[in-house]
N, C-alpha and C positions, 0 to 999 in steps of 0.2 A: 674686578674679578677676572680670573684667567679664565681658558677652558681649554681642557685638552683632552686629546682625542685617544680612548681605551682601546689594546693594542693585544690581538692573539696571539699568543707565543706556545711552543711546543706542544701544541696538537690539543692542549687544555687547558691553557691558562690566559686568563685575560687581565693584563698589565696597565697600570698607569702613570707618568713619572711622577716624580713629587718635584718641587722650586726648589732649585738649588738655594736661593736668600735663603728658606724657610730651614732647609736640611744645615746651613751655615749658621744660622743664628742658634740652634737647636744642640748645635754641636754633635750633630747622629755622622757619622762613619759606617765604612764599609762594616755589614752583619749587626748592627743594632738593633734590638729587639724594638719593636713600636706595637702598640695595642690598637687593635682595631674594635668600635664600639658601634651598634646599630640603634640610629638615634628614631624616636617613634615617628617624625615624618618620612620616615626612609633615608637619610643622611646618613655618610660615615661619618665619624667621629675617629681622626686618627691621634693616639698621643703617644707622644716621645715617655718612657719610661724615667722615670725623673728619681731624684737621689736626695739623702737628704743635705749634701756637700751642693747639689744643685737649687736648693731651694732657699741656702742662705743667700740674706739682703740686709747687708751690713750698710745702714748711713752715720755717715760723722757730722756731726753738729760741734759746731768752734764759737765758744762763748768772749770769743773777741768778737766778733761780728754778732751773736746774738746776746746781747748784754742783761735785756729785762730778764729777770725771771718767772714770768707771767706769759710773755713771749715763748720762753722758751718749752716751757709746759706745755704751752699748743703745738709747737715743733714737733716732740715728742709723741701727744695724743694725734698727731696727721701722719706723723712714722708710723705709728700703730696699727691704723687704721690702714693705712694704705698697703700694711704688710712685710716691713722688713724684721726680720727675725732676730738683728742684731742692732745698738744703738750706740755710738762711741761719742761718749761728751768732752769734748778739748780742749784745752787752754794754754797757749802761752808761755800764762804765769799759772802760778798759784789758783784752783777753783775756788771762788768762794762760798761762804756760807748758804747764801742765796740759793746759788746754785745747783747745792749737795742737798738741799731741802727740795729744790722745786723736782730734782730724780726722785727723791725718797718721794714723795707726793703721788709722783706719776706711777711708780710703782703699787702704790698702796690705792690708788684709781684705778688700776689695770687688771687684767686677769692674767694669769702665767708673766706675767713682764717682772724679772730679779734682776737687780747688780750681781753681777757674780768678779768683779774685777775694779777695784777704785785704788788710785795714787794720789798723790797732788794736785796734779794736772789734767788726768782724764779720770772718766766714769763709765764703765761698758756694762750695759745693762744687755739681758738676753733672753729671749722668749722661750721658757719651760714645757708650753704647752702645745700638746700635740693637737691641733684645729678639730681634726677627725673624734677626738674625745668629749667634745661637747656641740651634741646637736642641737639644732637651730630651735627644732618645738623646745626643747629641755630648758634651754636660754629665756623663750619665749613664755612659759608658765612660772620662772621663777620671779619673772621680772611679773607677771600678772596679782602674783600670791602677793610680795609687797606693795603694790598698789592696790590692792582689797585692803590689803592691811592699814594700810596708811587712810583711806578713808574710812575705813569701819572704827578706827581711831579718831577722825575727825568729828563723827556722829557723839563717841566718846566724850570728846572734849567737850563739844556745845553741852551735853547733858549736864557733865559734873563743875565744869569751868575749873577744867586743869590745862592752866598752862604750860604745864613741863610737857605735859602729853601733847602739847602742838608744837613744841618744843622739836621734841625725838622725832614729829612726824618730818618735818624739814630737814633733816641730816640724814633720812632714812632713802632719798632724791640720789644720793652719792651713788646708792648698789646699783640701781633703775640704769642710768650715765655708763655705770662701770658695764653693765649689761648691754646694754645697747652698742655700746664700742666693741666689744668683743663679736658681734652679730656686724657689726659693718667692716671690721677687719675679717673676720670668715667669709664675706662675701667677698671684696678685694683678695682674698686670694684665691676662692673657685673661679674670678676671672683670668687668673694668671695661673692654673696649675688647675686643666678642668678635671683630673682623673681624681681630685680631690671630692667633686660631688659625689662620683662612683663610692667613694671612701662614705660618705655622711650620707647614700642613700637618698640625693636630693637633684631633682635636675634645678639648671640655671633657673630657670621660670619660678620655683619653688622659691627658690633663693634670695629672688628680687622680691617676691611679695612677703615671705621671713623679714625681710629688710623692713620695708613697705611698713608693717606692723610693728617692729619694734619701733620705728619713729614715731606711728600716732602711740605706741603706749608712753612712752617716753614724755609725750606731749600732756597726755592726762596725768602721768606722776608730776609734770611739773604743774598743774594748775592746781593737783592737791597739796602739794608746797604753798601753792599761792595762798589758797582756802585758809591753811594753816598758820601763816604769816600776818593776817587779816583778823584772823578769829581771835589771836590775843588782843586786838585792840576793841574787840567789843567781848570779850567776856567775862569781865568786870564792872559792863555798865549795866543799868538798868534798864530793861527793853522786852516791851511788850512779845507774852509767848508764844503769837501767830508768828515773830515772824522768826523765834525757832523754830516751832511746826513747822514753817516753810522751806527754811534752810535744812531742817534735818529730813523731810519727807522727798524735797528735789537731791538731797545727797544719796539717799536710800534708791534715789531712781535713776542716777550717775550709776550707781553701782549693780543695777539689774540689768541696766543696757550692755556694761563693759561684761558682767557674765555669759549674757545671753550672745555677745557678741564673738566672747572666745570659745563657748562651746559649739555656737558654728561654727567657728574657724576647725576645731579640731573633731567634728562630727561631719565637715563636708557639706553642711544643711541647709538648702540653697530657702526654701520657704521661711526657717528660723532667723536666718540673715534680714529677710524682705521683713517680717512681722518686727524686729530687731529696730530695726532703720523708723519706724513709722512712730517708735515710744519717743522720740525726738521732740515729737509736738507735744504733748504734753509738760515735757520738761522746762520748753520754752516759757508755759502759763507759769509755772510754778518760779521760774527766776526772775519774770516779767513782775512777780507779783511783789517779791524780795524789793526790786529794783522802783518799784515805786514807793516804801516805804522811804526807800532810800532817800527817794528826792523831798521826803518831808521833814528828814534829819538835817545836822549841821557838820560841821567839819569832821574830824577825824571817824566819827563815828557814822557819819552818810558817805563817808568816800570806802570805808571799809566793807561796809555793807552793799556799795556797788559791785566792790571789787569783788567781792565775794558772789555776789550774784551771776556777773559774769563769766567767772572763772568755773561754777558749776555748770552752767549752759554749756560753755566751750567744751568740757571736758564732755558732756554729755553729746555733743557732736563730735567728737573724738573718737569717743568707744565706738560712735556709731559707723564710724567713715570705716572702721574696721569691716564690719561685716557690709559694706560695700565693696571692698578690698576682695573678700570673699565671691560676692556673685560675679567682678568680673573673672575672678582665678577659674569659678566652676562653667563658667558661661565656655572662658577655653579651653579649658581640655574637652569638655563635650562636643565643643566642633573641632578636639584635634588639630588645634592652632598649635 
């Protein structure tokens, strides 16, 4: 860290220089307008006025060097995430099929990401969407609404023993993924473009724990995947109905924590969080109770009913770590950290 010394000039003004590195990487010139922002510790916040010519990040990925197309698909969702606006897929020769699938893919997994530009040999996909158009809570509840969905679906399924309906719950995991990307690429780029927070009404701190939380929801849509990958293989057998009662009364209690967990998050509600966090034990008795039937099953049908046991604990410490997420967020701003 530098420090330099504030400088009185004509009779009223007090001056300080800025780093030349910082004024050169910046591209600011003589008369550049720059924003001054007053940050609640007392800090300036100075930003360079940015353009939308300065905000393109064009990467070229060359599928002579990257051949899988499973590989290449991660390339792409780490470009995303990490914020380039533009993607140019290259080749050589000829792209192949693989190829032109695994773009169309990653477009159809993404939010705002279109090909607007394909030949033989390249593919230039380009981001539509303007970041400042979808806020991070909006991100946040849509991604909560299908994951109510999808276990209040699960409850579904134990009752009637429809399998299609655990079926669509698993393919329903793609939105959650596609959601949660979009929320880690919005945050990679208020790291690199802060006047973008002022745009979404969020400071940095917000941002990370926005993050924070779509990872554990993320986490509970994937164990309700699990639940539902599980549940076809026992619900065509014949099995005593405690230990449905048990499976659907510990799902019913997954899904009171993850509520109660996100109406603190977006009520602020630091006692609702603490009483939130504490339904955890209970839920523990109830999968504990699943999990020893288990052990008195046999194959397919005691490993399903573990996995299942465990997958609703997890998720029910999941929803909970959320509103722990919460008391530290409220615990800092109260002491104006």
């Amino acid at each position: 860290m530098e420090t330099r010394k504030v400088q009185f000039t004509g009779g009223s003004s007090y001056v300080i220089t800025l780093p030349i590195e910082w004024i050169r990487s910046m591209n600011i010139t003589k008369n550049s307008p720059l924003s001054i922002k007053f940050q609640p510790d007392g800090s300036l916040l100075i930003l360079p006025q940015t353009t939308e010519e300065s905000r393109v990040k064009e990467l070229e990925l060359n599928t002579d060097d990257i051949q899988d197309p499973t590989f290449l698909f991660r390339c792409l969702v780490g470009s995303y995430i990490a914020g380039h606006t533009a993607v140019r897929i290259t080749s050589s020769g000829r792209l192949t099929p693989s190829t032109r699938k695994a773009a169309r893919d990653f477009t159809l997994m993404t939010v705002g990401q279109q090909i607007v530009d394909e030949t033989d040999s390249s593919i230039l996909i380009k981001d539509l969407l303007n970041p400042g158009e979808m806020p991070f809570d909006n991100s946040l509840k849509r991604m909560y609404v299908i994951i109510k969905t999808m276990y209040q679906d699960v409850l579904t399924a134990v009752k009637t023993k429809d399998t299609l309906l655990a079926q669509d719950i698993i393919i329903r995991d793609n939105e959650i993924d596609k959601l949660q990307w979009l929320i880690s690429r919005q945050f990679h780029l208020l790291l690199h473009d802060p006047s973008l927070a002022e745009k979404m009404h969020v400071t940095l701190g917000q941002a990370l724990n926005f993050l924070v939380v779509s990872r554990i929801l993320e986490r509970v849509g994937d164990h309700g995947v699990r639940i539902a990958q599980h549940l076809q293989n026992i619900i065509d057998r014949d099995i005593e109905s405690s230990i449905i009662t048990d499976i659907t009364s510990s799902t019913e209690l997954v899904m009171h924590i993850l509520d109660s967990s996100m109406q603190a998050l977006f009520s602020g509600d630091l006692v609702k969080a603490n009483d939130t966090i504490q339904m955890v034990e209970k839920l523990e008795v109830l999968s504990d109770s699943i999990t020893s039937v288990a052990l008195q099953k046999k194959g397919t049908l005691a490993l399903s009913l573990g996995y299942i046991a465990e997958s609703i604990r997890r998720a029910g410490e999941y929803a909970a770590d959320i509103s722990e997420t919460i008391i530290n967020q409220l615990i800092e701003e109260k002491n104006g950290v």
